[in-house]
C-alpha positions in Angstrom: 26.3 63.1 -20.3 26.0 60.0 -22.4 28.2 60.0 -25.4 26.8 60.7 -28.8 25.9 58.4 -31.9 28.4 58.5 -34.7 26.2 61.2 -37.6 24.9 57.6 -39.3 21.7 58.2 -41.4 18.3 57.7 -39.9 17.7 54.3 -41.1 21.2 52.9 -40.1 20.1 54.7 -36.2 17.3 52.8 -36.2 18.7 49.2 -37.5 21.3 49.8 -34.7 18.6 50.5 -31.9 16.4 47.2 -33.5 20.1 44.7 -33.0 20.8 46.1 -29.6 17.0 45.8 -28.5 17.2 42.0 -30.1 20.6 41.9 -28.4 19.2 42.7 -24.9 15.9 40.7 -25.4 18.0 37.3 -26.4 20.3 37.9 -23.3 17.5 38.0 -21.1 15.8 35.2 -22.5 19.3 33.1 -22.1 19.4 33.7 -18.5 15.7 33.6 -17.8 14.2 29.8 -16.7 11.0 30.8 -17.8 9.5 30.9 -21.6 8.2 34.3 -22.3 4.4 33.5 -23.2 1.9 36.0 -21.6 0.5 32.7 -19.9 3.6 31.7 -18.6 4.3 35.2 -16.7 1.4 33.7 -14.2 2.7 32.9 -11.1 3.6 29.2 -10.5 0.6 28.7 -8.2 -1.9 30.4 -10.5 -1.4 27.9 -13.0 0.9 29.0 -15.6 3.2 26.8 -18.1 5.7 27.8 -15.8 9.5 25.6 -16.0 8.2 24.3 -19.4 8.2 21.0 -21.1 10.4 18.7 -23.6 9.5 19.2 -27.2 7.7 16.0 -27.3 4.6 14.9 -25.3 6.3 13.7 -21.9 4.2 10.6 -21.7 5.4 9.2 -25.4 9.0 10.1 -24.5 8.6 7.7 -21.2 7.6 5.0 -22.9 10.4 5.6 -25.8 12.9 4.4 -22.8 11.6 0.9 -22.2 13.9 -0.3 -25.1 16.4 -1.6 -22.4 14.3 -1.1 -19.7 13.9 -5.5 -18.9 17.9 -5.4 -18.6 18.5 -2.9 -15.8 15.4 -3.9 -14.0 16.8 -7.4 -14.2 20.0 -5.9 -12.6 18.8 -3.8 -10.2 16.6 -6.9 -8.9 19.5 -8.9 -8.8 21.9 -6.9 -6.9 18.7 -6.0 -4.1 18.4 -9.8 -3.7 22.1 -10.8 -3.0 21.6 -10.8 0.6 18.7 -10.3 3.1 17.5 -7.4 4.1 15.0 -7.3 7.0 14.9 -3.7 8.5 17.4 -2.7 10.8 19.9 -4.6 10.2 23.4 -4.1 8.7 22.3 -5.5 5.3 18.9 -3.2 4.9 21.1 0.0 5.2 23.4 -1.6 2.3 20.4 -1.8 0.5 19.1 1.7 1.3 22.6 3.1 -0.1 22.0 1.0 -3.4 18.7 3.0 -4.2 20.0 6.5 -3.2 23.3 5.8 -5.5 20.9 4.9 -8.0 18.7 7.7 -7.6 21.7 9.9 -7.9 22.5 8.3 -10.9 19.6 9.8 -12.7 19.9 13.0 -12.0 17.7 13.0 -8.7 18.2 14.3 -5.4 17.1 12.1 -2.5 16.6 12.8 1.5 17.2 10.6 3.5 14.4 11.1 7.1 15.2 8.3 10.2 13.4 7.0 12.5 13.8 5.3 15.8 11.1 2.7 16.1 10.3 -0.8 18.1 11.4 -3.6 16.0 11.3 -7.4 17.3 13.8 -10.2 16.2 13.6 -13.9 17.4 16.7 -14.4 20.4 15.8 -18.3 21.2 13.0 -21.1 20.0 12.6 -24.6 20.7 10.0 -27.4 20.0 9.9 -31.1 21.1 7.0 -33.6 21.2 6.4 -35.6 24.6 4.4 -38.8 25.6 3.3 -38.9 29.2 6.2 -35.8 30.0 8.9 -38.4 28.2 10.7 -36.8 25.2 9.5 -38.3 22.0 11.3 -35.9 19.3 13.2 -32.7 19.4 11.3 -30.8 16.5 13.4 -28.3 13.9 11.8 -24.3 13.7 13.9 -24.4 10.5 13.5 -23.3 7.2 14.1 -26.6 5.2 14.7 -24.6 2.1 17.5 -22.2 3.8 20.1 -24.7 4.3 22.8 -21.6 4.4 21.0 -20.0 7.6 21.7 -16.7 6.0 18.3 -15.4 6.4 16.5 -14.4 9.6 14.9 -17.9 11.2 11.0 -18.0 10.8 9.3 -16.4 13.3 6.8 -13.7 13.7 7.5 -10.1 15.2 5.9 -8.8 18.0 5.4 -12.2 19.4 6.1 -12.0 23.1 8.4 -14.5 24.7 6.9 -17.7 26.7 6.8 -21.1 27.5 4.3 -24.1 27.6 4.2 -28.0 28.2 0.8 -28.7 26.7 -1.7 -30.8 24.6 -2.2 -29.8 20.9 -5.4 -29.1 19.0 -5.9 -28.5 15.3 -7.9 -25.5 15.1 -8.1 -25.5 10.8 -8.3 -22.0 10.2 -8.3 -20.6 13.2 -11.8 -18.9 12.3 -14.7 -18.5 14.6 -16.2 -20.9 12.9 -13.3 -23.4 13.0 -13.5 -22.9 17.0 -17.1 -23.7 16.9 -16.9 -27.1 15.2 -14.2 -27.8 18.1 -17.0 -26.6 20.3 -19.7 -29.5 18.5 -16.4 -32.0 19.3 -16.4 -31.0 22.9 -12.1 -29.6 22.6 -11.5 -27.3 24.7 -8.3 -24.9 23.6 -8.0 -23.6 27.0 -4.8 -24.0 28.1 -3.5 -25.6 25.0 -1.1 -25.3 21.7 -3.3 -24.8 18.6 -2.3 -25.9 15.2 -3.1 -23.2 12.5 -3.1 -23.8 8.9 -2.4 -20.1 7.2 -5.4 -18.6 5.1 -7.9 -17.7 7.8 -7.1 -13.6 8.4 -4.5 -11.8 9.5 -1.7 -13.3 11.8 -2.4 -11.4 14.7 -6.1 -11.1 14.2 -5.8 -15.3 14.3 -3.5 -15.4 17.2 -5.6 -13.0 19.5 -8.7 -14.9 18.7 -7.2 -18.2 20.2 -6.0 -16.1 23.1 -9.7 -15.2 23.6 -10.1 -18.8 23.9 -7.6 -19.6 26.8 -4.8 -20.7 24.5 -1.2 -20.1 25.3 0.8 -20.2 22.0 -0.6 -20.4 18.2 1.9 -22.3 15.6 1.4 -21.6 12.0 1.9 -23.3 8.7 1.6 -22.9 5.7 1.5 -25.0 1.9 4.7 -25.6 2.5 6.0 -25.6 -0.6 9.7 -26.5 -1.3 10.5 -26.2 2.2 9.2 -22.5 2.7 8.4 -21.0 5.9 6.3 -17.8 5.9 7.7 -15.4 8.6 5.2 -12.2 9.1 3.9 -9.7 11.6 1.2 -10.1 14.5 1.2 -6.3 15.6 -2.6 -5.6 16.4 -4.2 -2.7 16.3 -2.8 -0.7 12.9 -0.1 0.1 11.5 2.9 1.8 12.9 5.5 2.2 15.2 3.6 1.1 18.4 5.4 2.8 21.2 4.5 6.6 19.1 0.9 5.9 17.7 -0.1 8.7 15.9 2.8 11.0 15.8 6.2 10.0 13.9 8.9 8.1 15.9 11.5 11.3 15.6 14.7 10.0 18.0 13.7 13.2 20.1 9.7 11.8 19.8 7.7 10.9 22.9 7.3 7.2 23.5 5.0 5.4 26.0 6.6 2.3 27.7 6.1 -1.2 26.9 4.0 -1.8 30.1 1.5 1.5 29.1 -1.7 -0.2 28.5 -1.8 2.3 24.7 1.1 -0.4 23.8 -0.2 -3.7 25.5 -3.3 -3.5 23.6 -0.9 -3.3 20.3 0.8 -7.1 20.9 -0.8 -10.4 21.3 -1.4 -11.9 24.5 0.3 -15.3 24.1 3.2 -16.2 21.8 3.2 -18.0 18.3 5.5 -19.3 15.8 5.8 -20.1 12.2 6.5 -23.8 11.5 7.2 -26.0 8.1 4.4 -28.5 6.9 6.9 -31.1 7.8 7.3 -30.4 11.3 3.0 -29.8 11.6 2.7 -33.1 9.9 4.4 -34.5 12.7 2.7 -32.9 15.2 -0.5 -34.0 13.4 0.3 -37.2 13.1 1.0 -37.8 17.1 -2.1 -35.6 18.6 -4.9 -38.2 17.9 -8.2 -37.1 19.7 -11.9 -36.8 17.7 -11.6 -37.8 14.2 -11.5 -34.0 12.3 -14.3 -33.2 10.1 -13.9 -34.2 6.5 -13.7 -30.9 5.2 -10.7 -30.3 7.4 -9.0 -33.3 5.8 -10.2 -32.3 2.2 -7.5 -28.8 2.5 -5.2 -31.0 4.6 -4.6 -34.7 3.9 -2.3 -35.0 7.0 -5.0 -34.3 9.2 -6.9 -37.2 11.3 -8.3 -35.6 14.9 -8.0 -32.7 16.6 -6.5 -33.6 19.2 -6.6 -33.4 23.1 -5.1 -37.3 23.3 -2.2 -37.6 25.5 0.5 -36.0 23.2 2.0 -32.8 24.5 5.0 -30.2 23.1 7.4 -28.1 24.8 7.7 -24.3 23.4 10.0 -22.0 24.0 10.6 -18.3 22.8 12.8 -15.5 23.6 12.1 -12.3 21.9 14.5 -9.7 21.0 12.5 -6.4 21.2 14.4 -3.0 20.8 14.9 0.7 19.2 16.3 0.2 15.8 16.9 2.8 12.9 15.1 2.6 9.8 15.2 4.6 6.9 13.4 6.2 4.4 14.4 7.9 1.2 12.7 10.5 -0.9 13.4 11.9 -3.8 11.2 15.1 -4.9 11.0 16.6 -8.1 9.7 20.3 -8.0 6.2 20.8 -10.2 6.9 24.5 -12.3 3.5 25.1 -11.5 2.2 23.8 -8.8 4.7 22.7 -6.4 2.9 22.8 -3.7 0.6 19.8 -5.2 2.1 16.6 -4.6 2.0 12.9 -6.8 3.2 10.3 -4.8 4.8 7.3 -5.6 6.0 4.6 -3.4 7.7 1.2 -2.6 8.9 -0.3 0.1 12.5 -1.6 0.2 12.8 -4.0 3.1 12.0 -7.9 3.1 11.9 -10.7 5.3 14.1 -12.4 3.2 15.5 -12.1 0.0 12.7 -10.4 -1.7 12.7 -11.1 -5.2 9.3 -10.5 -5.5 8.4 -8.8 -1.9 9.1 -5.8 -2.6 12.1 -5.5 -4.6 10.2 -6.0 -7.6 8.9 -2.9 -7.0 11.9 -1.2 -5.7 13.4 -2.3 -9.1 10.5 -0.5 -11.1 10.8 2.7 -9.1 14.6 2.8 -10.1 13.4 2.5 -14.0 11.1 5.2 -13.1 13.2 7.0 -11.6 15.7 7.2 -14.6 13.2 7.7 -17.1 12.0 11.2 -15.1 15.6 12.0 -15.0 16.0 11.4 -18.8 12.6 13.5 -18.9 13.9 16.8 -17.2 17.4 16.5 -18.9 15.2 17.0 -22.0 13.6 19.9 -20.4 10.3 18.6 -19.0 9.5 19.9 -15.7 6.1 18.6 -13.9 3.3 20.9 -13.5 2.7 19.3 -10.0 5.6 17.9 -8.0 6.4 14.4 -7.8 8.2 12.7 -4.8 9.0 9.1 -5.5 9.7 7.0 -1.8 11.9 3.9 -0.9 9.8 2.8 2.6 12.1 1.0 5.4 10.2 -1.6 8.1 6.7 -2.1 5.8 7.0 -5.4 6.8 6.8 -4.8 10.3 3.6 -2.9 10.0 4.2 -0.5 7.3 5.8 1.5 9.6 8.2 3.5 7.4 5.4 5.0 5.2 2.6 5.4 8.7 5.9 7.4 10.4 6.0 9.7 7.3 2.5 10.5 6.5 2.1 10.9 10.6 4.8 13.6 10.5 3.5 15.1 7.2 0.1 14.9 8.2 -1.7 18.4 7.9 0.7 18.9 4.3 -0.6 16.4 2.7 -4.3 17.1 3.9 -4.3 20.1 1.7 -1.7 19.3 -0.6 -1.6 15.3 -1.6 -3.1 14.5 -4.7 -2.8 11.1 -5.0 -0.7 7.8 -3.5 0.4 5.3 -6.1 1.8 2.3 -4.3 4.1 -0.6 -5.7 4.7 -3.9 -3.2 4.7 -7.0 -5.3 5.1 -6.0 -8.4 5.3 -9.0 -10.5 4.4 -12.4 -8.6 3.2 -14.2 -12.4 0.7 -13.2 -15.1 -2.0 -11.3 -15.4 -2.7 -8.0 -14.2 -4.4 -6.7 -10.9 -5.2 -3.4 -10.3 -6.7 -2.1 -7.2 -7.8 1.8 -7.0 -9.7 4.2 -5.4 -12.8 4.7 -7.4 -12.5 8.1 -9.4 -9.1 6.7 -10.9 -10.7 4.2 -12.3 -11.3 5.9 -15.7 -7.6 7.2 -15.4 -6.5 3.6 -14.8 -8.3 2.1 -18.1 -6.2 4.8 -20.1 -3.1 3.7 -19.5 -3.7 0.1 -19.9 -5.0 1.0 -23.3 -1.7 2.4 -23.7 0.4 -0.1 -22.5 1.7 -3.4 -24.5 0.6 -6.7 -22.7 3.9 -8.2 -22.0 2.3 -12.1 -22.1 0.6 -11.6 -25.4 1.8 -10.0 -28.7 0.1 -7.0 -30.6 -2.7 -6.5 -27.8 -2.5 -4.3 -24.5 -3.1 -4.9 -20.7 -6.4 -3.5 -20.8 -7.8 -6.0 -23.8 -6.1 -8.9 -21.6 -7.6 -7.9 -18.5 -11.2 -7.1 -19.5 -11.3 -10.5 -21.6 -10.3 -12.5 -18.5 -12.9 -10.5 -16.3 -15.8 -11.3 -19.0 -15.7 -7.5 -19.6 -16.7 -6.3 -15.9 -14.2 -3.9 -13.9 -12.7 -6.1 -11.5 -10.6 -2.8 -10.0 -10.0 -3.7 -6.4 -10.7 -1.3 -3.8 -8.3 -1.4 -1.0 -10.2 -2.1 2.0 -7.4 -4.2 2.6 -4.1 -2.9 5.6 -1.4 -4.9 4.3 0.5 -2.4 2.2 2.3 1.4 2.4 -0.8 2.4 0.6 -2.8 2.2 4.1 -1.6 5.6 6.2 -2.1 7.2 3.1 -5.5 6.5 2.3 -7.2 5.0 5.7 -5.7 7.9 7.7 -5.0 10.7 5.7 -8.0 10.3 3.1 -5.9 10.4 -0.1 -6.9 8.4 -3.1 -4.7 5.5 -3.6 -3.4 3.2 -6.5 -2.2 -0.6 -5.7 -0.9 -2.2 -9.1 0.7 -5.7 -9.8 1.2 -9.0 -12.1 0.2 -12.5 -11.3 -2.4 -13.2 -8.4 -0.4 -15.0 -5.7 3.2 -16.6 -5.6 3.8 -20.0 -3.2 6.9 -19.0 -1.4 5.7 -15.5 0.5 7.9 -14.2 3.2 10.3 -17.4 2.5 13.9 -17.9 1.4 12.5 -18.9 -1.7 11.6 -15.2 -2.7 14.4 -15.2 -4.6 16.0 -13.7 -8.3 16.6 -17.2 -9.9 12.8 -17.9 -8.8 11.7 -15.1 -10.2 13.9 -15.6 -13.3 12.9 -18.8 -14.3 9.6 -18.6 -13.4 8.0 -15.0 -12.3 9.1 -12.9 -15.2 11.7 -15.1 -17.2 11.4 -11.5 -19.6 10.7 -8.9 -17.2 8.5 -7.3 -19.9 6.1 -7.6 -16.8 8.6 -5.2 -14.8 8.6 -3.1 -17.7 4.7 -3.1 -18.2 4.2 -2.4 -14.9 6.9 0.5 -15.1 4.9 2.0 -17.9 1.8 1.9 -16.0 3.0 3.3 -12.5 4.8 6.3 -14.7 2.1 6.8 -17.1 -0.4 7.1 -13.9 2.0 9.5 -12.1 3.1 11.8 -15.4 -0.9 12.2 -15.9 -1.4 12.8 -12.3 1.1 15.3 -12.2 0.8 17.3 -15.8 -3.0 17.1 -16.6 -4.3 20.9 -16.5 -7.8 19.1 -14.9 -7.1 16.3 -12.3 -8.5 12.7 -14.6 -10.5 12.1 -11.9 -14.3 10.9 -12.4 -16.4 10.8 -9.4 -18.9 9.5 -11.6 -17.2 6.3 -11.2 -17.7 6.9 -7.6 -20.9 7.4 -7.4 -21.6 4.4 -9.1 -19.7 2.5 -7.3 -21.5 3.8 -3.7 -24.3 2.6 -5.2 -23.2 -0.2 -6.1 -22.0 -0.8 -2.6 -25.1 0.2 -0.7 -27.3 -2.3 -3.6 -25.4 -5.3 -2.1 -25.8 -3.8 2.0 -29.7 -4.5 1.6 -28.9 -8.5 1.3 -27.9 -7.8 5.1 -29.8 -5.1 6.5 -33.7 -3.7 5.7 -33.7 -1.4 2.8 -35.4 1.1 4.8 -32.6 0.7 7.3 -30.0 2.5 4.6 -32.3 4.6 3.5 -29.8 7.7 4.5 -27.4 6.6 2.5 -29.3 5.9 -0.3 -30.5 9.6 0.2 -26.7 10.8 0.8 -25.6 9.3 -2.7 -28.4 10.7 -5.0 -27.0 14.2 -3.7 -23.6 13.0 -5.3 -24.4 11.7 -8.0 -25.9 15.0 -8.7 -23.1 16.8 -7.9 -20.5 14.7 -9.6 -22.4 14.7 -12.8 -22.0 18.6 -12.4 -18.7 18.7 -11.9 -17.6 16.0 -14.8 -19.4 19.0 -17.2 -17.1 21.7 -15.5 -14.5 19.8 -16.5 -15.1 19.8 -19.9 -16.3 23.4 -20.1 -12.2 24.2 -18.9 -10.8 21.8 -21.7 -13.1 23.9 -24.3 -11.7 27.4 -22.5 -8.3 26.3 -22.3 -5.8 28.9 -20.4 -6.0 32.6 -20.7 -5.5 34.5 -17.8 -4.9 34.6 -14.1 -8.4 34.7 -13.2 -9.0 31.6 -15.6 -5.8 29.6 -13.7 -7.2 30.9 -10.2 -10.6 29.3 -11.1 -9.0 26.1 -12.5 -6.3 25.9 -9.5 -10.3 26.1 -7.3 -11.8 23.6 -9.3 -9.0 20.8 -8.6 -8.7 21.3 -5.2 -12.5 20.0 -5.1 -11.3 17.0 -7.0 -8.5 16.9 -4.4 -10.4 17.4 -1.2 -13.7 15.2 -2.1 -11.8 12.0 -1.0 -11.3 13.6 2.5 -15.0 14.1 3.4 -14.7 10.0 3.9 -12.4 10.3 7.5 -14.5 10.9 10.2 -12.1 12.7 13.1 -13.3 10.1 15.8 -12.1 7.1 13.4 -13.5 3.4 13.9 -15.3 2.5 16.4 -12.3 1.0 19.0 -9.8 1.3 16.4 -9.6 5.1 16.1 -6.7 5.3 13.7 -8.5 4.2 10.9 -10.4 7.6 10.0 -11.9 6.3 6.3 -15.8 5.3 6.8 -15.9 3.6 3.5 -12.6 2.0 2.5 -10.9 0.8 6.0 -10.5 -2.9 6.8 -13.0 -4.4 8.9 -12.2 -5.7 11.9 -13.8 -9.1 10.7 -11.4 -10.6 8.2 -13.9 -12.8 7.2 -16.6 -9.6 6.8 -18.5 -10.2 3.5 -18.2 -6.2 3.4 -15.2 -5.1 1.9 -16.7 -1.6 2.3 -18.2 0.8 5.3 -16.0 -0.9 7.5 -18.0 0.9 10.6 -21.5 -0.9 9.4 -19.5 -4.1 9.0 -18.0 -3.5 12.4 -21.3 -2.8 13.8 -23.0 -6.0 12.2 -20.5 -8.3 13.6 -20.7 -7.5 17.2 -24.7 -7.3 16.5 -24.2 -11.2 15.7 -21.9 -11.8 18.7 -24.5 -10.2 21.0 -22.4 -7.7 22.1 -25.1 -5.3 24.4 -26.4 -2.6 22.5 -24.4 -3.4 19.1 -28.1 -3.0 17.1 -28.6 0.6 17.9 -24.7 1.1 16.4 -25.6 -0.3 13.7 -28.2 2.6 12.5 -25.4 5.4 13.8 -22.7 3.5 11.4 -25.4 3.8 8.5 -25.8 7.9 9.9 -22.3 8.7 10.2 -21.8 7.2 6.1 -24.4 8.9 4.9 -22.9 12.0 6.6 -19.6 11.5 5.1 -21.1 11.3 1.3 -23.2 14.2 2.0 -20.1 16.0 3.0 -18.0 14.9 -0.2 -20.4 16.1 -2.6 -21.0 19.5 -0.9 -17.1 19.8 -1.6 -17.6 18.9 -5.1 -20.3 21.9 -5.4 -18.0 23.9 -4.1 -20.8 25.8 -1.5 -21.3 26.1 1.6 -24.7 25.0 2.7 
């Protein structure tokens, strides 16, 4: 029997019952993460308030922190560019335990997931020039500008070891059209050395079309500039580790062998090497043969023939080809609403070289990120969605940290990836570049509005940028496979960001990548780090804490149209009539769902029924983007699944778009058998796959 109350009056009982029942509510409230709202009692995944938020708007307070934000990007750049780093190697893991210190630092947990995958490394090289089989010149396959030898000697992975004795010819480009003037000037390539200046396609795309010609090694060069030598990748075929394609390279994973025809088809044929202008000016001048057409010697002033005179070089190279470890890290911060909704951001971490500027410009931005969401959620901001911020390992290789990943993490982020926002080259010089899927495009204008131009005073990016584009949006669309933003968004259908200052930088993949350059002349400031901080954040908070996803597919529409306006300058109108059918259903149904949104933003939140419906509505938004992958993929290249934003297999496609129709057109051109009636099933299947996005945006089945 419970003790009795003391015989206080009736009004001193009940002030005694009110403290204790304030007593027991404040207790609970102490030890209770949650706010006590009716809205935020929802369940996390219905789509209450949940974890809560700082006092002030989460997107003002990040941009509060960019104060001091040049100085510790400057240091984090400089301490990621004291030594090389190319993937596996002893020097890429001390760099790997710089970002996860630093991560810790702010608060944030990290993972760290391996995997065991092919990397290539250069064992041996040699070059000499002969006269009539006599030794004329033993010729250097060094960097001039790395007198210290401290980074990796030029060369380019995947390249299979050989040797040839043979006569030289220029080749320009290395474009089709470069082999056919060769053609006019009766040089034949078979069985020769061809001369490549860089700029024509990708490295392996070049070196397999001289293969096709009967050529036995390709050597590269580039501008040349201070003494730079641009080492890269000629892995074919996507990105990737190539002895797991399509599954992640796990140590326990199943791996064909090298002489499996599923990894022969991934290397080129014939061996190649990058070379300095100096040693391809002397190789120029010594080859003689037809006198090269003038606009050869226009791009390259040491050019005079072709070659095919009596000249010949020796080439050697020994390949080092083996099972390394790379490593990625990942850092997730839990969404109080949503957690099962996921805003990506990503960088890879390794280089060729030094990698001032590729990609540790990056990697220095996600570290200021990264401690501005720490300082956010020690001021008690939590994300709605969750956020997971990635270091990449072996990009350079083939983007095969970030392929690895998304191949392990496949059916996840099928249902659950909102968005991928990629850094690479951050800052290469002024101006700013963005690149986007389409329905972030309105998004993307936002923030530059927000965000202070670092290169001109009292104005923002977005007034810079539309000036210098005469007002027109000059968003790219990434059509392009050269960054971590490919697995993401050409295999796994999820919309994609690519951000970054200044067009182009001379010393790529060189030992010139370096802090000083990038001090003196990238970003002598780095208010263009910072700027480009404040855009990648910005992009990710929105992404993550906006109640309706800021996506338009209005944008989208417009820009399929767009798309199929410029196809009918190669194909009959009538031809693409399908598509042209395909998008008038979404414009329809994006316009319908751009005036859902607003009807939530008048409703607001109210109940569970209202969260259920709004949690519905964004997984439309969500899914839309994967109606584009077709399960069969390209056409011969079945790992790119996107039918309107993959790469062509033509790098010098004038169709940056439907990579399928583009495919299809080419081999039409090339008489390839058949290749006409391909053409009309491309146009089918892309009509299909817009049909398909905006019955996901209605919501019904049909």
């Amino acid at each position: 029997m419970p003790p009795s109350l003391p015989n206080f009056s009736l009004s001193t009982r009940l002030l005694l019952l009110a403290l204790i029942i304030v007593f027991l509510v404040t207790f609970h409230l102490h030890r209770s993460p949650k706010p006590s709202s009716l809205n935020t009692l929802i369940p996390h995944h219905l789509g209450g308030t949940g974890g809560g938020g700082a006092t002030a708007d989460p997107c003002r307070l990040f941009l509060s922190f960019s104060a001091t934000a040049n100085s510790s990007i400057s240091s984090h750049l400089r301490a990621l560019t004291r030594e090389p780093h190319l993937a596996g190697t002893p020097s890429a893991a001390a760099a790997a335990d710089y970002v996860r210190t630093h991560l810790e630092l702010a608060g944030l947990e990290s993972l760290t997931r391996n995997y065991s995958v092919l990397l290539s490394y250069p064992a041996a090289a040699s070059l000499s020039l002969l006269l009539n089989g006599t030794l004329v010149k033993t010729l250097s396959l060094a960097e001039p500008a790395d007198p210290t030898a401290r980074a990796v000697a030029p060369y380019h992975s995947y390249s299979p070891s050989g040797a040839a004795v043979a006569l030289v010819v220029y080749a320009n480009l290395g474009r089709d059209e470069d082999y056919l003037v060769l053609d006019r000037l009766s040089v034949d390539v078979r069985g020769c050395v061809v001369l490549v200046r860089r700029g024509g396609g990708p490295r392996g795309t070049i070196v397999e079309a001289a293969a096709a010609r009967g050529a036995v090694v390709v050597l590269m060069f580039g501008n040349g500039v201070g003494g730079g030598v641009e080492r890269g990748t000629v892995l074919l075929g996507g990105p990737g580790d190539p002895l797991t394609p399509g599954w992640a390279a796990n140590a326990s994973a199943e791996r064909f062998r090298f002489a499996d025809a599923e990894v022969r088809k991934r290397f080129p044929k014939i061996p190649s090497m990058p070379v300095s202008t100096v040693t391809a000016v002397e190789i120029l001048g010594a080859i003689g043969g037809p006198p090269a057409p003038l606009e050869w010697k226009a791009e390259m002033s040491a050019v005079v023939g072709v070659g095919g005179g009596s000249t010949m070089v020796n080439f050697t190279y020994q390949e080092d080809r083996k099972l390394a470890e790379i490593q990625n890290i990942i850092t997730i911060i839990k969404g109080c609403e949503e957690p099962d909704r996921y805003v990506i951001l990503g960088n890879h971490r390794d280089a060729w070289t030094y990698g001032a500027v590729d990609p540790n410009s990056g990697t220095a931005v996600l570290l200021d990120v990264a401690s501005r969401f720490g300082a956010l959620l020690r001021s008690g901001w939590r994300p709605k969605r969750t956020i997971i911020l990635c270091s990449w390992d072996a990009e350079e290789f083939g983007m095969i940290g970030s392929t690895e990943w998304v191949e392990q993490n496949l059916e996840n982020l099928g249902s659950k990836a909102v968005v991928y926002l990629n850094l690479d080259c951050a800052v290469q010089g002024p101006g700013f570049f963005p690149g986007a899927s389409p329905q972030l495009d309105k998004l993307l204008i936002e923030i530059m509005k927000q965000v202070t131009d670092p290169d001109s005073e009292g104005i923002t990016v977005y007034h810079t940028w539309v000036a210098k584009n005469g007002g027109v949006n000059k968003i790219e669309r990434l059509s392009r496979a050269d960054s971590d933003f490919t697995a993401f968004l050409h295999h796994a259908g999820v919309p994609a960001t690519d951000i970054y200052f200044g067009e182009d930088y001379p010393f790529y993949h060189t030992t010139l990548d370096t802090y000083e350059w990038m001090e003196k002349h990238g970003d002598p400031s780095f208010l263009r780090h910072v700027a480009t901080s404040e855009i990648w954040g910005l992009l990710g908070l929105r992404l993550a804490d906006d109640r309706i996803l800021p996506f338009d597919y209005n944008s989208y529409a417009s820009q399929l149209l767009e798309h199929t306006n410029a196809l009918t300058a190669l194909l009959d109108g009538l031809k693409i009539k399908p598509i042209f059918a395909s998008i008038r259903q979404f414009t329809a149904a994006a316009k319908a769902v751009q005036d859902e949104a607003k009807m939530f933003e008048v409703q607001g939140v109210a109940d569970v029924a209202s969260c259920l419906r709004r949690r519905a509505f964004n997984d439309k938004l969500i899914l839309a983007e994967r109606s584009f992958l077709d399960a069969e993929g390209l056409r011969g290249r079945p790992w790119f699944k996107h039918l309107l934003y993959s790469p062509p297999k033509d790098s010098a496609s004038k169709l940056s778009f439907f990579p399928g129709i583009a495919d299809a057109i080419y081999d039409a051109k090339n008489s390839i058998k058949g290749e006409e009636s391909n053409i009309d099933h491309e146009i089918w299947r892309v009509a299909r796959a817009i049909r398909r996005a905006a019955d996901v945006l209605r919501g019904e089945l049909t």
